[in-house]
C-alpha positions as CSV (number, residue, x, y, z in Angstrom):
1,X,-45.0,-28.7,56.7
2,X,-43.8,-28.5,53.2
3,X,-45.3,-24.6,52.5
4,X,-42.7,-23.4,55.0
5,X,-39.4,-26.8,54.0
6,X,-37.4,-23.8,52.0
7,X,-36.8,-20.5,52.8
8,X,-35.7,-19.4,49.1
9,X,-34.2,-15.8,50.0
10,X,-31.6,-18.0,52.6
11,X,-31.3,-20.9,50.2
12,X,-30.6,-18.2,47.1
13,X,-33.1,-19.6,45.3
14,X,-36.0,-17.0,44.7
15,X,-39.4,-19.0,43.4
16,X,-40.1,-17.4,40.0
17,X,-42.6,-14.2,39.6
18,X,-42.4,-14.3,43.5
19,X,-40.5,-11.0,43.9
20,X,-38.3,-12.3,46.7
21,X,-40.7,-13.6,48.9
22,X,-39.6,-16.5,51.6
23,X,-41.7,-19.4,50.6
24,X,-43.5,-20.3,47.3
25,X,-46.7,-19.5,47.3
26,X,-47.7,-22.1,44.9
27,X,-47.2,-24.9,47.1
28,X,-49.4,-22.3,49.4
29,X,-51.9,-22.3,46.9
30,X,-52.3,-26.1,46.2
31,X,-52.3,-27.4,49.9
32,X,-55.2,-25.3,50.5
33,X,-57.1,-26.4,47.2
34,X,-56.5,-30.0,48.7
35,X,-57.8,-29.7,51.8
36,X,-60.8,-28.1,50.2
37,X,-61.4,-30.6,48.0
38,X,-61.1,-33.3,50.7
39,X,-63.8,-31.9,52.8
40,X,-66.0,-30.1,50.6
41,X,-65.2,-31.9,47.7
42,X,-64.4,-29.0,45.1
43,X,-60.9,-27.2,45.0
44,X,-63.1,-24.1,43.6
45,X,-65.8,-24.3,45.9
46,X,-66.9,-20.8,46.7
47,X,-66.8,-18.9,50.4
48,X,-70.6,-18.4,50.5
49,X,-71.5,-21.7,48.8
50,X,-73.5,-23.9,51.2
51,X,-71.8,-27.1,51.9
52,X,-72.8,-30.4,50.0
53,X,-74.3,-33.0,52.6
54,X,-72.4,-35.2,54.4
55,X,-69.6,-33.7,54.8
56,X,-70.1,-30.8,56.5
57,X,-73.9,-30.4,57.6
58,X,-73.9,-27.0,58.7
59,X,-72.2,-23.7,57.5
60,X,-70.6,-21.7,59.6
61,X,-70.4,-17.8,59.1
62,X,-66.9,-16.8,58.8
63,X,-64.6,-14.1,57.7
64,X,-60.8,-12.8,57.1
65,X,-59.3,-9.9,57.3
66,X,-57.4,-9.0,53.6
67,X,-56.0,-5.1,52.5
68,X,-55.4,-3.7,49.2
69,X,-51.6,-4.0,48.3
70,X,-52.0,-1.1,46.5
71,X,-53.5,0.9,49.2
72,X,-52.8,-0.4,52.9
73,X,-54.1,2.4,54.7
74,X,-57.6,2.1,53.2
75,X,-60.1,0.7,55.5
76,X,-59.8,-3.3,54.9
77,X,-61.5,-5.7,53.3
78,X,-63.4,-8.0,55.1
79,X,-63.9,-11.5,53.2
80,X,-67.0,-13.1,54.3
81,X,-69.3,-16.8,54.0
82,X,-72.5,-14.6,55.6
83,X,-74.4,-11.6,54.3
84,X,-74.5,-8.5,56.9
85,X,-76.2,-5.3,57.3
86,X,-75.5,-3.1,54.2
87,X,-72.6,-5.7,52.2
88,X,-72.8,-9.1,50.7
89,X,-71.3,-12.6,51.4
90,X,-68.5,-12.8,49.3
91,X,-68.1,-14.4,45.7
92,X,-64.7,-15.7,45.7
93,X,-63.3,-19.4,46.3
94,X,-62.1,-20.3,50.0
95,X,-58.5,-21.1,48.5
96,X,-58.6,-17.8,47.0
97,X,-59.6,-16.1,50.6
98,X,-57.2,-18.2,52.1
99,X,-54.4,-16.7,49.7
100,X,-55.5,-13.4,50.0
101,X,-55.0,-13.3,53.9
102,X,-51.7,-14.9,54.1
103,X,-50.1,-12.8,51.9
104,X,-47.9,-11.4,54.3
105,X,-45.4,-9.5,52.2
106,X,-41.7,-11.0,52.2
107,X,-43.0,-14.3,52.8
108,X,-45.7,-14.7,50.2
109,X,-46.7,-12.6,47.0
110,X,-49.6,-11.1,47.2
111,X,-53.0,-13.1,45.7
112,X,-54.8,-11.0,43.2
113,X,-59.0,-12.0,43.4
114,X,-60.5,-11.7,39.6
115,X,-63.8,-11.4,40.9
116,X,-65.0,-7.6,38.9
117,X,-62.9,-5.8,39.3
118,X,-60.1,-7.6,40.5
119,X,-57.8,-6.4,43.3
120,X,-54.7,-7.1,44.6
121,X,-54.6,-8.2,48.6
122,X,-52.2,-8.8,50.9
123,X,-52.4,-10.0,54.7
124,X,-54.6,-7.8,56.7
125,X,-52.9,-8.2,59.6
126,X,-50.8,-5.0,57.8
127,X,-52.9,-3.3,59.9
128,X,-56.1,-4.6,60.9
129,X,-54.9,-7.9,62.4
130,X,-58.2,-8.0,64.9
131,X,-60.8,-5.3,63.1
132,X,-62.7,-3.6,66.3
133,X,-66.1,-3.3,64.0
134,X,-66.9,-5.3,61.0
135,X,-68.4,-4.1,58.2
C-alpha cells in the first residue's frame, strides 16, 4: 500500500511539517478522500450526512475512538455518524475522522479538526483502544 511504501525516519528523509513521523500523512489523507469520493461521491462528505442513493442505501451508526494530543489522559473523544443520549452525531468529514484516529504518534502527525473550536487528536488507542462505555 503506498501510505505505508517509505518509512521516512529509516530512509532519512522526514516528510515536511511531519515532526519525524514514519509515514506521510498526506498520502494518508488523500487515499482516504478517494475512497470517499468513490462510494459516496464527495471527498468532504460529512460523518453524520445520510448517504446519497444508490450507493449506499442505508447508513450505518458508527464511531472512532480519537484523544486530545494535548491532553491524553482526558476522557476520549468519541467520533460518531449517530446521535446518543445526552451528545450529538458529529459535524466533521469521514476523512477527517479517519485522520484523527490514525494518528498514532511517531507514525503519523496528529490531525487537527477545525470544527469550533478546533482540537488537536491523535489515535485513541493512546489509551482507550476498546472504550468499556460510550458516551
Amino acid at each position: 500500500m503506498e501510505i505505508f511504501n517509505t518509512d521516512h525516519i529509516l530512509a532519512g528523509k522526514i516528510p515536511v511539517g511531519d515532526d519525524r513521523c514514519r509515514f506521510d500523512f498526506n498520502i494518508l489523507e488523500e487515499k482516504v478522500k478517494s475512497l470517499v469520493e468513490q462510494q459516496l461521491g464527495d471527498k468532504d462528505h460529512v460523518m453524520s450526512a445520510k448517504p446519497k442513493p444508490p450507493k449506499i442505501p442505508i447508513q450505518c451508526h458508527t464511531f472512532v475512538v480519537a484523544q486530545m494530543a494535548g491532553n491524553v489522559t482526558a476522557p476520549p473523544t468519541i467520533l460518531r455518524s449517530y446521535n446518543a443520549e445526552g451528545v450529538s452525531r458529529s459535524k466533521c468529514t469521514i476523512w477527517e475522522v479517519a485522520r484523527a484516529t490514525t494518528a498514532a504518534p511517531s507514525f503519523f502527525k496528529p490531525m487537527t479538526i477545525d470544527h469550533p473550536p478546533p482540537i488537536k487528536y491523535v489515535d485513541g488507542g493512546l489509551g482507550y483502544n476498546n472504550p468499556p462505555t460510550l458516551h
